[in-house]
C-alpha positions as CSV (number, residue, x, y, z in Angstrom):
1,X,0.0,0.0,0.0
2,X,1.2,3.4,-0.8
3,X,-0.2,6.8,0.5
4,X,0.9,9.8,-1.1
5,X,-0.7,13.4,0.1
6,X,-0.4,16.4,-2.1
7,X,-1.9,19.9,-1.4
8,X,-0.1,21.6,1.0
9,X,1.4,24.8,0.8
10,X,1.6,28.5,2.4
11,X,-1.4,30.2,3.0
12,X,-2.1,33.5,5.1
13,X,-4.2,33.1,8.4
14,X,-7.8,32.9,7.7
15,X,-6.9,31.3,4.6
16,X,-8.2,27.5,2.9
17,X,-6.5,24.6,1.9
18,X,-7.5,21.2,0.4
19,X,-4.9,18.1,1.2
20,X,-5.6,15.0,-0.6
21,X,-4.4,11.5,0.3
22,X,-4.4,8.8,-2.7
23,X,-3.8,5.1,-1.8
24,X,-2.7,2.7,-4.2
25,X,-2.0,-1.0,-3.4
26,X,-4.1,-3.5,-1.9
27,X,-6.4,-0.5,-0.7
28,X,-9.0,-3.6,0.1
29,X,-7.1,-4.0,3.6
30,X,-7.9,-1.7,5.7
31,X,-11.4,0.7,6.1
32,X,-10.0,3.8,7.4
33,X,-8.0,6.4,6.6
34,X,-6.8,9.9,8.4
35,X,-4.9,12.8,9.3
36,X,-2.3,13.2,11.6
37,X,0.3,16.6,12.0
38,X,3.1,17.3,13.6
39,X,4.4,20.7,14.3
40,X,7.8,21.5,15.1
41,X,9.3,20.6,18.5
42,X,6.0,18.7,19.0
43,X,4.4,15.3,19.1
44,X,2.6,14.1,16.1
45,X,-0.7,14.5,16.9
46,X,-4.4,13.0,15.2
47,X,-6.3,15.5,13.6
48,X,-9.2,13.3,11.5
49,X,-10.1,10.1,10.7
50,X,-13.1,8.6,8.5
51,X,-13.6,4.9,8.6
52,X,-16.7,3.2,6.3
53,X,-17.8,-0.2,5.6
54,X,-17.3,-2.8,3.5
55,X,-20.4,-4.0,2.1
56,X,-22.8,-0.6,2.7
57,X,-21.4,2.4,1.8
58,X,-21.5,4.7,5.3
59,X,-18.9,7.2,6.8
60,X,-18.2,7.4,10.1
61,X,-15.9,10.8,10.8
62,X,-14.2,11.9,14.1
63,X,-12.1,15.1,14.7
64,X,-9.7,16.3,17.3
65,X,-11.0,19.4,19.1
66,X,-9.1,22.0,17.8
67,X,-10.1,21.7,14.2
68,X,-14.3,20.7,14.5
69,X,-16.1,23.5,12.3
70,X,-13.2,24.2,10.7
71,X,-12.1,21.0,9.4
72,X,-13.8,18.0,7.0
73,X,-12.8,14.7,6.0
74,X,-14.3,13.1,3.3
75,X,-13.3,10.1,1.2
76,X,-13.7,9.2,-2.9
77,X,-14.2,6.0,-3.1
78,X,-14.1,5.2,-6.7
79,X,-10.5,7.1,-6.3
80,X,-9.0,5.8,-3.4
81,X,-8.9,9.2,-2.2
82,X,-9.2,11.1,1.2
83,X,-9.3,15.1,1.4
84,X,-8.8,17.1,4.2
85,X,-10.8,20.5,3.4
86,X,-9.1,23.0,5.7
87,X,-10.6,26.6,6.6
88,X,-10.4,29.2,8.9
89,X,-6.8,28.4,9.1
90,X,-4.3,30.0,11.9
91,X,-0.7,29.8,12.8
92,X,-1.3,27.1,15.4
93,X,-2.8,24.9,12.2
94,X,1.5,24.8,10.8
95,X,2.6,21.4,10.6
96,X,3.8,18.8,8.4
97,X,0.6,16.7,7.4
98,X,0.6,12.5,7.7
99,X,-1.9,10.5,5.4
100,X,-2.4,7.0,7.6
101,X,-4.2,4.2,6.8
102,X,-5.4,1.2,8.6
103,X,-7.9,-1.8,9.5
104,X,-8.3,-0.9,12.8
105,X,-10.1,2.9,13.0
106,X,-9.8,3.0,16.7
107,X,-5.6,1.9,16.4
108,X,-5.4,4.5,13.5
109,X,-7.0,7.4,15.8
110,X,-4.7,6.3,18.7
111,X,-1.7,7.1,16.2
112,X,-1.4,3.0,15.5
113,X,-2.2,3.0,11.8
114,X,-0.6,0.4,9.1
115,X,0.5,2.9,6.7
116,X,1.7,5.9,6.6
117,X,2.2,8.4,3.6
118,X,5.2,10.6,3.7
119,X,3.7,14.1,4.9
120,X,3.2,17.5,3.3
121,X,3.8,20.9,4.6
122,X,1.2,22.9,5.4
123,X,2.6,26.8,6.8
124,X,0.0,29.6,8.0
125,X,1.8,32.9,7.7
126,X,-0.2,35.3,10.3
């Protein structure tokens, strides 16, 4: 399995960004995806998740606190795709962004995910 993220950048607070996440592989192992950061001199922290099913198409999404309202996960599934649609962003939001994927949603939002991609930089100028 391979993740690889695309979409970050430098934006100015207050500012939007879109990160996208597209797996490739044997995407058929695992049934959630997310977003994890890490800023610098910090721990790498969850941000989102969204797990779904296997046989009926549902989405179940969770967020840490800091980003709810803000922040939306969503998934293509005819892609292989997860975005990370990011608004109303702020200093406190710079960080280099992880793509994770895994079979187990609760492992993945406790930072134990099978895959990883290899981050992007997102950097909010104030």
């Amino acid at each position: 399995v391979q993740l690889v993220e695309s979409g970050g950048g430098l934006v100015q607070a207050g500012g939007s960004l879109r990160l996208s996440c597209a797996a490739s592989g044997r995407t058929a192992v695992f049934n959630a995806m997310g977003w994890f950061r890490q800023a610098p001199g910090k721990e790498r922290e969850f941000v989102a998740t969204i797990r779904w099913s296997g046989s009926v198409t549902y989405y179940v999404t969770y967020y840490t606190d800091s980003v709810k309202g803000r922040f939306t996960i969503s998934r293509d599934n005819a892609k292989n795709t997860v975005y990370l649609q990011m608004n109303s962003l702020n200093s406190e939001d710079t960080a280099v962004y992880y793509c994770a994927a895994g079979s187990d949603p609760t492992g993945l939002r406790n930072g134990r995910p099978d895959y990883w991609g290899q981050g992007t930089q997102v950097t909010v100028s104030s």
